[in-house]
C-alpha positions as CSV (number, residue, x, y, z in Angstrom):
1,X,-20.3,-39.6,32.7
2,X,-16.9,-40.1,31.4
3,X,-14.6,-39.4,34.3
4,X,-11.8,-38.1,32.2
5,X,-14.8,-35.4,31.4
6,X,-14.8,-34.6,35.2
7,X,-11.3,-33.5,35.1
8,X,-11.0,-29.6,36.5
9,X,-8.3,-29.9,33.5
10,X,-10.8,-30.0,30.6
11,X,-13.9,-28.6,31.2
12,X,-15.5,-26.0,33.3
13,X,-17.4,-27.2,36.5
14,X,-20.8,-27.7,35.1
15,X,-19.9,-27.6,31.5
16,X,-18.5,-31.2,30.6
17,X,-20.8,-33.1,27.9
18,X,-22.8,-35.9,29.5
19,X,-21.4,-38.3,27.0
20,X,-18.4,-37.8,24.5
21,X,-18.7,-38.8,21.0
22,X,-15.7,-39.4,18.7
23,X,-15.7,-37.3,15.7
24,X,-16.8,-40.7,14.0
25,X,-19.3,-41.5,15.8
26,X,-20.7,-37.4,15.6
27,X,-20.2,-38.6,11.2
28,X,-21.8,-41.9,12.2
29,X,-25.3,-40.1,13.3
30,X,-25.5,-37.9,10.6
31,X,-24.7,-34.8,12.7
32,X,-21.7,-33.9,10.0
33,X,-20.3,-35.3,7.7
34,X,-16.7,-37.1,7.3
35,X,-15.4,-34.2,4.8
36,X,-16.4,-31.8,7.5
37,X,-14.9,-33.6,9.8
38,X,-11.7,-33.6,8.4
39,X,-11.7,-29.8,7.6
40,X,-12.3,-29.2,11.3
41,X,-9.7,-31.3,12.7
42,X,-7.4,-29.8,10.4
43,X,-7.9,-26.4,11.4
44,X,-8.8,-27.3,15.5
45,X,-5.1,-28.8,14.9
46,X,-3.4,-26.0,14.2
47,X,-4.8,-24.0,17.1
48,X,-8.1,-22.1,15.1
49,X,-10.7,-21.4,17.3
50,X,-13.9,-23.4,16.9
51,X,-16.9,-21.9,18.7
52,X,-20.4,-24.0,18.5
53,X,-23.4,-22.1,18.4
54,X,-27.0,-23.3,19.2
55,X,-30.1,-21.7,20.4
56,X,-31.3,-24.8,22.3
57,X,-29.9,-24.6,25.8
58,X,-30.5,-28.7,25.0
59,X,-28.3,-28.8,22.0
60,X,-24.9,-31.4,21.9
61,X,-22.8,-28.1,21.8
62,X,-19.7,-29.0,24.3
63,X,-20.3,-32.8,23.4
64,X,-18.6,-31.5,19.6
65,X,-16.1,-29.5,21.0
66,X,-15.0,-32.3,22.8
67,X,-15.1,-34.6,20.1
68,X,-12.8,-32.1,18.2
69,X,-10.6,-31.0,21.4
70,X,-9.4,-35.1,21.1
71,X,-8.1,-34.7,18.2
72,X,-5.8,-32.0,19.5
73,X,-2.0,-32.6,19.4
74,X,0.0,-34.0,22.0
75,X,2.1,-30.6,21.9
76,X,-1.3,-29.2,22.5
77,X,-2.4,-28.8,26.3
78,X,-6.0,-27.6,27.2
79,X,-6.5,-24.5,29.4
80,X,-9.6,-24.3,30.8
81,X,-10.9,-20.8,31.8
82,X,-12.4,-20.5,35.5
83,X,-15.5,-18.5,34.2
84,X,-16.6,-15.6,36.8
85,X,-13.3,-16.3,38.5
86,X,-11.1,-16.3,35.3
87,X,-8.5,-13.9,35.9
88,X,-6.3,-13.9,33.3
89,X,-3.1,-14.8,35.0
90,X,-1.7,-17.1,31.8
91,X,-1.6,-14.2,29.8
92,X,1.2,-12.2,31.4
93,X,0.1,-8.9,30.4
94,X,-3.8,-9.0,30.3
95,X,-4.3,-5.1,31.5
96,X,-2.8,-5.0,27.5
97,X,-6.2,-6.3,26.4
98,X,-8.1,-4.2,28.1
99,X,-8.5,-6.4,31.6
100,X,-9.0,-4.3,35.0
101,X,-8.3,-6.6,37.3
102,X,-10.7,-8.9,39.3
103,X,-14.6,-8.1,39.6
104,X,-17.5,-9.4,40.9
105,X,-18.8,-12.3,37.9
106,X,-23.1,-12.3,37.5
107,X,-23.6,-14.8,40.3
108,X,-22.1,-12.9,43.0
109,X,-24.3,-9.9,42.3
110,X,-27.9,-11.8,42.6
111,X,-29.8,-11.5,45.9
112,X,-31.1,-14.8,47.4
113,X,-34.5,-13.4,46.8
114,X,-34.3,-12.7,43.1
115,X,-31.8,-16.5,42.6
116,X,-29.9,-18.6,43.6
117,X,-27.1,-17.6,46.4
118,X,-23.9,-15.6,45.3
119,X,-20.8,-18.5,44.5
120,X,-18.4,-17.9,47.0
121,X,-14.5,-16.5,45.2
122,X,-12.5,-19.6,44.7
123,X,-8.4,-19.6,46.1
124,X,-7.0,-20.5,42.8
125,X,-3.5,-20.8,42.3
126,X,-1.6,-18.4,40.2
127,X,-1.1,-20.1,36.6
128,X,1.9,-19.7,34.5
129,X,2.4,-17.8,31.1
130,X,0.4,-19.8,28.9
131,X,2.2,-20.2,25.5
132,X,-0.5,-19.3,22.6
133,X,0.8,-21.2,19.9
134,X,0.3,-24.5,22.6
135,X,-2.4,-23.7,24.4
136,X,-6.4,-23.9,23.4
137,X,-8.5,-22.3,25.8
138,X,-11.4,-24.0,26.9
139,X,-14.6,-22.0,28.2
140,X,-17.9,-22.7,29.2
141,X,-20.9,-20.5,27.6
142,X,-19.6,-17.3,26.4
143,X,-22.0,-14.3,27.5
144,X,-23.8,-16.7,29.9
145,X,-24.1,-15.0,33.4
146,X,-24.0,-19.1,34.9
147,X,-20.6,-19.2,37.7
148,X,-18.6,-21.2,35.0
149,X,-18.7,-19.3,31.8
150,X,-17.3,-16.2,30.4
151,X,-19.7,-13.0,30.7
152,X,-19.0,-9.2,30.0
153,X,-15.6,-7.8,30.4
154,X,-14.0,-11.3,30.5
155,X,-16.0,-12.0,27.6
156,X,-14.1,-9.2,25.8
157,X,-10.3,-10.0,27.0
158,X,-11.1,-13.2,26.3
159,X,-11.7,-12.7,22.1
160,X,-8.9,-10.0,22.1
161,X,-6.2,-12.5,23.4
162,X,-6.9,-14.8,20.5
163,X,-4.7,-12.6,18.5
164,X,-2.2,-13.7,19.5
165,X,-2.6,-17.0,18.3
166,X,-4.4,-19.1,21.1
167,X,-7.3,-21.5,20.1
168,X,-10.7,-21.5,21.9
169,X,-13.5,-24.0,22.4
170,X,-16.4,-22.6,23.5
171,X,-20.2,-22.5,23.0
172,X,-23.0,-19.8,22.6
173,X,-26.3,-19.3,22.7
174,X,-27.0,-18.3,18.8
175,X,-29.2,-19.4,15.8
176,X,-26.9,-18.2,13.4
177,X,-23.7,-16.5,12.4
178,X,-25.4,-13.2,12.6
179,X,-26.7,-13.9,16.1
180,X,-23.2,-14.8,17.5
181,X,-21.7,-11.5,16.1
182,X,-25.4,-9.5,17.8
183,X,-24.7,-10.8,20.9
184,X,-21.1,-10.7,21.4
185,X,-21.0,-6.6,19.7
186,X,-23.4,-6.1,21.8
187,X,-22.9,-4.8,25.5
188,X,-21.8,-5.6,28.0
189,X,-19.6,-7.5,25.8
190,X,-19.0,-4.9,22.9
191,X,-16.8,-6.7,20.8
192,X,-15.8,-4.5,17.8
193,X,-16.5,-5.5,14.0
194,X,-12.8,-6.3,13.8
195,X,-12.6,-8.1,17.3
196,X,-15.1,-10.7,16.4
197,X,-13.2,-11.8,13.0
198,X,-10.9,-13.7,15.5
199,X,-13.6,-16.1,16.4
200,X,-12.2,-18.8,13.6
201,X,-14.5,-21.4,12.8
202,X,-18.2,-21.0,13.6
203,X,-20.3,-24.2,13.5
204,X,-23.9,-23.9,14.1
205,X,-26.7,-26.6,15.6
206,X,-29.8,-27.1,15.1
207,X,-32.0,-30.2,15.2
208,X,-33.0,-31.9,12.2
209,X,-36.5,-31.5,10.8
210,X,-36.4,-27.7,12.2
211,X,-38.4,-25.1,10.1
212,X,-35.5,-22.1,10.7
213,X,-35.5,-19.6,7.9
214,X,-32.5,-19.5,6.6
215,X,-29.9,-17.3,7.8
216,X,-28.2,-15.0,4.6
217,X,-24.9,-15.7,6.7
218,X,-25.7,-19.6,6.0
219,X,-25.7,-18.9,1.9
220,X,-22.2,-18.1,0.4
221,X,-21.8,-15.4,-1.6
222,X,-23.0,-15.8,-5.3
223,X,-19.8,-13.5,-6.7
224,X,-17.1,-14.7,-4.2
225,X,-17.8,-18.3,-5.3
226,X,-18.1,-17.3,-8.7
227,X,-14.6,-15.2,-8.4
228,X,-13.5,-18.3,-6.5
229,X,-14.2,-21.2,-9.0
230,X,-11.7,-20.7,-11.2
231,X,-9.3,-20.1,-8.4
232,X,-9.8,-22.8,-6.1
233,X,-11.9,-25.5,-8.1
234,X,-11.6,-29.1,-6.3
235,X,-10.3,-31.6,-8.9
236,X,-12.4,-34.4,-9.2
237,X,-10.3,-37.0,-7.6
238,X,-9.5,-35.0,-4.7
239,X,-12.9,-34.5,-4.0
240,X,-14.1,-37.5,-1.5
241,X,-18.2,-38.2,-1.2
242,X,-19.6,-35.5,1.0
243,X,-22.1,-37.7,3.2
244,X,-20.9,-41.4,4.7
245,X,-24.0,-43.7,3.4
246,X,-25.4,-44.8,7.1
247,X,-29.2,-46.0,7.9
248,X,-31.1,-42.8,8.5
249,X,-32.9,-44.5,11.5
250,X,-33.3,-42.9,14.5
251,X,-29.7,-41.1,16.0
252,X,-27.5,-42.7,18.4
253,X,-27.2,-41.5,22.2
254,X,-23.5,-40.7,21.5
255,X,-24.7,-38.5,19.2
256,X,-25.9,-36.2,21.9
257,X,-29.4,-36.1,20.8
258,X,-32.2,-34.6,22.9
259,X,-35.3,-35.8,23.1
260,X,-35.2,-38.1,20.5
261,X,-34.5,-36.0,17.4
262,X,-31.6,-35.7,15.4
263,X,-28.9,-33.2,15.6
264,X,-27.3,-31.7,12.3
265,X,-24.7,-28.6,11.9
266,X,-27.1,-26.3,10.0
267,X,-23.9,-23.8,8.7
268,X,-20.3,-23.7,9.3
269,X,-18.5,-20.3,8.3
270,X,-15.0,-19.5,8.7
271,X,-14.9,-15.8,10.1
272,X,-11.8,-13.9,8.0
273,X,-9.7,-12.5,10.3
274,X,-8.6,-9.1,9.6
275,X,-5.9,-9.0,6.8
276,X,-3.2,-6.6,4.9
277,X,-2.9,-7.1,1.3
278,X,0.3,-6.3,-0.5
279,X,0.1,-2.3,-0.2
280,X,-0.7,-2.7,3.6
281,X,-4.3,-2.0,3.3
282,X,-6.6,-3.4,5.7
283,X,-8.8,-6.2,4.4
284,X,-12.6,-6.8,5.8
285,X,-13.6,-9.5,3.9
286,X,-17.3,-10.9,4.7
287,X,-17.0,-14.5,6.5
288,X,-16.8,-17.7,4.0
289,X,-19.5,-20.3,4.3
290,X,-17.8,-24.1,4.1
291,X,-20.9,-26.1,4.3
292,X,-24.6,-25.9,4.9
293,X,-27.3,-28.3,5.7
294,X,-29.8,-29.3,2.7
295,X,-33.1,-30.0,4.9
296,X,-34.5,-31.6,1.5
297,X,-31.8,-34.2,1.2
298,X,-30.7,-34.4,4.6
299,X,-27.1,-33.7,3.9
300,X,-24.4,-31.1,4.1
301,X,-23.4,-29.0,0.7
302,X,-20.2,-27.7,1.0
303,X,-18.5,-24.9,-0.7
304,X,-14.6,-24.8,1.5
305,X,-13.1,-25.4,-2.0
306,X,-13.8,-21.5,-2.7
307,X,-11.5,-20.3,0.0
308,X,-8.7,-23.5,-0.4
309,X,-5.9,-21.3,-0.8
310,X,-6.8,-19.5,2.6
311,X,-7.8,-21.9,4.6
312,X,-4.4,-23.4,3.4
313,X,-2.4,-20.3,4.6
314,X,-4.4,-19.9,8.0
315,X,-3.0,-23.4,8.9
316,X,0.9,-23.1,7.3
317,X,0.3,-25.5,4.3
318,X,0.7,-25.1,0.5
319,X,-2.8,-25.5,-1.4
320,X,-2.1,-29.0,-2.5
321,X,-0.8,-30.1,0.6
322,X,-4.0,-28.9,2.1
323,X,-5.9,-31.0,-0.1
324,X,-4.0,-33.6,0.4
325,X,-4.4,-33.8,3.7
326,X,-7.9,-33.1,3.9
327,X,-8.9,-35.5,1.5
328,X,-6.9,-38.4,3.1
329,X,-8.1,-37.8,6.8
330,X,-11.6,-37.4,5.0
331,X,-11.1,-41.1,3.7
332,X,-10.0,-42.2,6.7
333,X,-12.8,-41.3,9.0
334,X,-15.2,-42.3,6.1
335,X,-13.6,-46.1,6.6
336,X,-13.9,-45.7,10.4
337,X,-17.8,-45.3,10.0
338,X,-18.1,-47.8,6.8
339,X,-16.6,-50.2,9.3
340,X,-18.8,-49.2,12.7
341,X,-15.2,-48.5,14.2
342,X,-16.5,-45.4,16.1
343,X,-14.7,-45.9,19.6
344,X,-12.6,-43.8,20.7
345,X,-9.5,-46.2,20.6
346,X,-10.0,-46.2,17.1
347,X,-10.5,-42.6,16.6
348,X,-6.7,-42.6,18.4
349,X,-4.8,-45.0,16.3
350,X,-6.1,-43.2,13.2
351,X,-4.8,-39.8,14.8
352,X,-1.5,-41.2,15.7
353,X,-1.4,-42.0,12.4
354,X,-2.6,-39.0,10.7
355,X,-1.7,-36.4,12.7
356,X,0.5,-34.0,11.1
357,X,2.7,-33.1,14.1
358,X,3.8,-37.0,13.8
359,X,6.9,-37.1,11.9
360,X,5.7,-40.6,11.1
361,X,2.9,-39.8,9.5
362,X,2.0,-43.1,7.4
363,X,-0.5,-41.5,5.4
């Protein structure tokens, strides 16, 4: 294992990927696709909340985050939560979001008879305020029981704070879109309809070749794209191949395969968070699908140009700077792969470059 991975200062104990795979090399073994890629790091950038969702307790889950978390800004810094011991301390005023203080997490509660023995209470230092628009939280499983993820009532605080503008990587244990929003409503969680549509960017796993039914949260929404096309239709030379032309041999080990079989991201949706319009009404609109897997062809369709213009606003950028910027970082990893330049050194030159918080960006 990486020992940067091993760091108490970016992952949970037990949680860091084996192995961690650039975003290139993830584009590089067919797991995504660079124009996915792209779309991700711009909104993991600007501090969106990226959750990966599998229901293989096998899947390459954290190894993704992590390939996305290295792309953050240097402004940026990671917090990483301390699972059953998390206690809130960075947010200065957690009873606000419902938090009751310290409890006893899952592991604590089992008898040596019926599991493993109780984790003994860690002496953790206080931490300080943890600014939001700066910070990305990092967590282990959310509503695992395990010592080092997020479970219950922490579960709960943890979703409400991202109001206020923090970013989260975290995993669950989902099939779908619909799953993640079951589990998490459900208790001892009990997320709220609204609550959940600060989850950001959903992407789910699943290994290639697998006979899933689709998911209805995996299809977009034949009106909105219809009421979105002449809106928010990609112009043709903005619009960068979907799929990076690689041998489809067998995937790579930094691909964080298991078993030998492929890894794709089956559906990525962007979960609307709760809006006003003009008037002051609230808006629930349903969550936007931005690509899917085609098991057929093997590749991802993708369908962000129907919600462009919010996407665009989420991040702070005009439309066309958005698609700007998404198509040149799309190009750019798409050269990375084309050229087998899937280090990590690499994948940092092209971010110093690209990044928009570098006032010398040089495109």
């Amino acid at each position: 294992m990486d020992r940067s991975l091993q760091d108490p200062g970016r992952w949970p104990a037990g949680r860091a990927p084996a192995a961690a795979p650039t975003v290139a090399a993830l584009v590089a073994a067919r797991m995504l696709d660079a124009e996915l890629a792209a779309l991700l790091w711009l909104m993991v950038e600007a501090n969106v909340p990226l959750i990966a969702a599998a229901a293989d307790p096998g899947s390459p889950a954290e190894a993704v985050l992590e390939a996305f978390l290295d792309l953050l800004p240097p402004v940026t810094a990671r917090l990483v939560l301390q699972g059953e011991h998390e206690a809130f301390d960075w947010l200065g005023d957690a009873a606000a979001l419902g938090w009751e203080g310290a409890d006893e997490g899952p592991s604590s509660q089992r008898s040596s008879a019926s599991g493993p023995p109780p984790v003994a209470r860690l002496a953790l230092p206080p931490r300080r305020t943890a600014p939001p628009e700066t910070t990305y939280l990092v967590a282990g499983e959310i509503g695992a029981a395990a010592p080092a993820d997020i479970y219950g009532p922490r579960a709960r605080v943890l979703i409400r704070a991202l109001q206020r503008g923090y970013g989260l990587a975290a995993t669950i244990r989902a099939d779908s879109l619909e799953q993640v929003f079951a589990r998490l409503g459900a208790p001892p969680a009990s997320l709220s309809a609204d609550e959940l549509r600060r989850l950001g960017v959903v992407v789910v796993l699943r290994r290639a070749g697998s006979t899933h039914p689709p998911s209805t949260a995996d299809r977009p929404e034949p009106r909105e794209l219809a009421a979105a096309a002449d809106r928010d239709a990609p112009s043709s030379e903005q619009a960068p191949p979907g799929v990076v032309e690689t041998e489809r041999g067998g995937p790579t080990a930094e691909a964080g395969t298991a078993e030998g079989t492929a890894w794709r991201v089956a559906a990525c949706h962007y979960v609307r968070p709760l809006e006003r319009d003009a008037a002051g009404h609230l808006q629930r609109r349903p969550p936007a699908v931005l690509a899917t897997w085609d098991a057929r062809r093997d590749l991802l369709e993708h369908f962000e140009w129907g919600v462009t213009t919010e996407l665009a606003m989420r991040i702070g950028l005009g439309r066309d700077d958005f698609e700007r910027e998404h198509g040149e970082r799309t190009r750019a990893i798409a050269a990375l792969v084309a050229a087998g330049q899937t280090s990590r050194g690499a994948v940092q030159t092209l971010l110093a470059r690209r990044s928009r918080s570098n006032p010398g960006d040089a495109g």
